[in-house]
C-alpha positions, -999 to +999 in steps of 0.1 A: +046-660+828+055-625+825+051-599+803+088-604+786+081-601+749+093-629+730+118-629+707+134-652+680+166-655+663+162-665+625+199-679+617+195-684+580+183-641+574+210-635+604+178-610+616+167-607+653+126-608+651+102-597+674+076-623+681+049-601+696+026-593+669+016-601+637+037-581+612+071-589+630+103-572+610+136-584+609+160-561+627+195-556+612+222-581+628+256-554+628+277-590+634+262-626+637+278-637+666+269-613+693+231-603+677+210-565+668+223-537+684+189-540+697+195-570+716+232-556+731+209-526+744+185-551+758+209-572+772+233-545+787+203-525+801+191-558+820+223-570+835+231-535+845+202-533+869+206-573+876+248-567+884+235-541+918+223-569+933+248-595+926+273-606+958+311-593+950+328-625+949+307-652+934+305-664+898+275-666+871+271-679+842+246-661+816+219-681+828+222-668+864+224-631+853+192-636+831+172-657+857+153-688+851+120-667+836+135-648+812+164-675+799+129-698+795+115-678+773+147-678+749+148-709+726+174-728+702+203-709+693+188-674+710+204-685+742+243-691+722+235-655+706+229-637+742+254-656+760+277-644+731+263-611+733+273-611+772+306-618+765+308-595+742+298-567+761+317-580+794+357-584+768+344-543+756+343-533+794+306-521+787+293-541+815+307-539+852+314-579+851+347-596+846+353-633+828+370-656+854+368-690+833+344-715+825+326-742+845+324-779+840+299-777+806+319-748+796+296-717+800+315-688+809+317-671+844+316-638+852+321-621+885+314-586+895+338-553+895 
């Protein structure tokens, strides 16, 4: 496993918190549905490396951008808040992907600008 520090979504506090140490502290959720600004920096950072080496012309879900590491270590609803968080980022044009519909269990795909 790799060194990808785990995180946690607490629903009922609405706070993203970090699982790494002892005296973990809830981080401020700016809008429940698409997590912490600290995850949308996380998140944007990551698929903006990921999205250079993507082919022009295919489709991925969230799943795919993350990779099958990284979406392992996400559990419960953290996976529903980052593919939300994804889609968020994608509709604000923050990301250089493009929504082009869903797939048979209704994840979103995304294709590259």
């Amino acid at each position: 496993m790799s060194n990808v520090v785990r995180k946690r979504f607490d629903a009922p506090s609405r706070a993203f918190t970090d699982r790494s140490g002892a005296g973990a502290k809830p981080v401020a959720v700016t809008h429940p549905n698409i997590g912490s600004e600290e995850l949308r920096a996380f998140v944007r950072s990551h698929l903006e490396s990921v999205c250079r080496e993507l082919k022009r012309g295919h489709t991925y879900t969230a799943k795919q951008l993350f990779g099958a590491e990284l979406w392992g270590v996400l559990v419960g609803g953290e996976r529903n808040v980052v593919g939300r968080c994804v889609a968020y980022l994608v509709t604000t044009k923050a990301l250089p992907l493009v929504a082009v519909g869903r797939n048979n269990a209704n994840h979103c795909l995304y294709r590259v600008l």
